[in-house]
N, C-alpha and C positions, 0 to 999 in steps of 0.2 A: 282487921276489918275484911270481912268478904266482898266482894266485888259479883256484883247480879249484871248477868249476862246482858238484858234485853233496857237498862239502864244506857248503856253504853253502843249496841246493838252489835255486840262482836261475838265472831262465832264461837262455839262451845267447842273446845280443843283438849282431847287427852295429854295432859302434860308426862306421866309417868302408870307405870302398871306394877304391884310389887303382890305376890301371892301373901295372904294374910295368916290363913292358917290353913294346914291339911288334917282334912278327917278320913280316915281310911283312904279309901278309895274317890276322895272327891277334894277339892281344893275351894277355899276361898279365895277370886280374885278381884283385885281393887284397881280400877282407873281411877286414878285423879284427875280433875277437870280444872281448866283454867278460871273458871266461873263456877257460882251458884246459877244454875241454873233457876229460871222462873217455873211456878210449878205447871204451865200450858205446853212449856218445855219439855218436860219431864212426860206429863201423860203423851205428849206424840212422840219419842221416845219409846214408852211404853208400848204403843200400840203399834212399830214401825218394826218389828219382826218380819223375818219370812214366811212364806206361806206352809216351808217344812227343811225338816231339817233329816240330815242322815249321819248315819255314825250307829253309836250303842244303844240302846233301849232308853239308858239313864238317861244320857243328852238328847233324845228324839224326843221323850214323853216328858222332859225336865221342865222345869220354872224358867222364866225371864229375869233377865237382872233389873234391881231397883237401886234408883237413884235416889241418894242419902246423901244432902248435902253438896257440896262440892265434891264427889265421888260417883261412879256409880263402883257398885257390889255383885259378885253372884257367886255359887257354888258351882262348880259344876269339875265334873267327872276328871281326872288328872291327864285323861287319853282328848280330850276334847278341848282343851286350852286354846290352841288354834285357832280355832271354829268359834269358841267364844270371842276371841277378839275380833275378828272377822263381824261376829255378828255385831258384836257392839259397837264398832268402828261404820257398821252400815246404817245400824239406825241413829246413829248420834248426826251422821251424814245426812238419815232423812228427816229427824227434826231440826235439825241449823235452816235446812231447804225452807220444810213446810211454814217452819218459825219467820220464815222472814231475815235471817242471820245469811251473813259471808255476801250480801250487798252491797256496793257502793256506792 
């Protein structure tokens, strides 16, 4: 049974990060989430990037990661792993906020 976030009203928390698969020069990484997120969740989330990012070509001009389930997903470049966590540890920070999550 999956447990939905805004059910219970607790915040969205990376429980574990494990690299899924490597393609060349680029990696798949997976956070796990303590919840399903709701999908209102997910789209702030989505739209909770920064305004830019630096590094390589790849990770400057790259995709966002999507949230699949209790996960979120992304590819990104094997030199930029870092910075992907980073990022997605920001916006998971600024939808719990905007979501209304990690109140009591």
């Amino acid at each position: 049974m999956q447990v939905v976030a805004a059910a219970n009203r607790q915040d969205i928390a990376i429980v574990g990060i494990t690299i899924v698969e490597e393609l060349a020069d680029r990696s798949e990484v997976e956070w796990q989430l303590n919840a399903t997120p709701e999908l209102e969740w997910a789209e702030i989330f989505q739209l909770a990037g920064p305004s830019e990012r630096r590094g390589s070509i790849q990770w400057v001009q790259g995709s966002g990661p999507d949230v699949i389930g209790q996960a979120v997903r992304w590819f990104v470049p094997n030199g930029e792993i870092d910075e992907a966590d980073a990022e997605v540890r920001h916006r998971l920070s600024v939808a719990n906020e905007r979501f209304g999550l990690g109140r009591v």
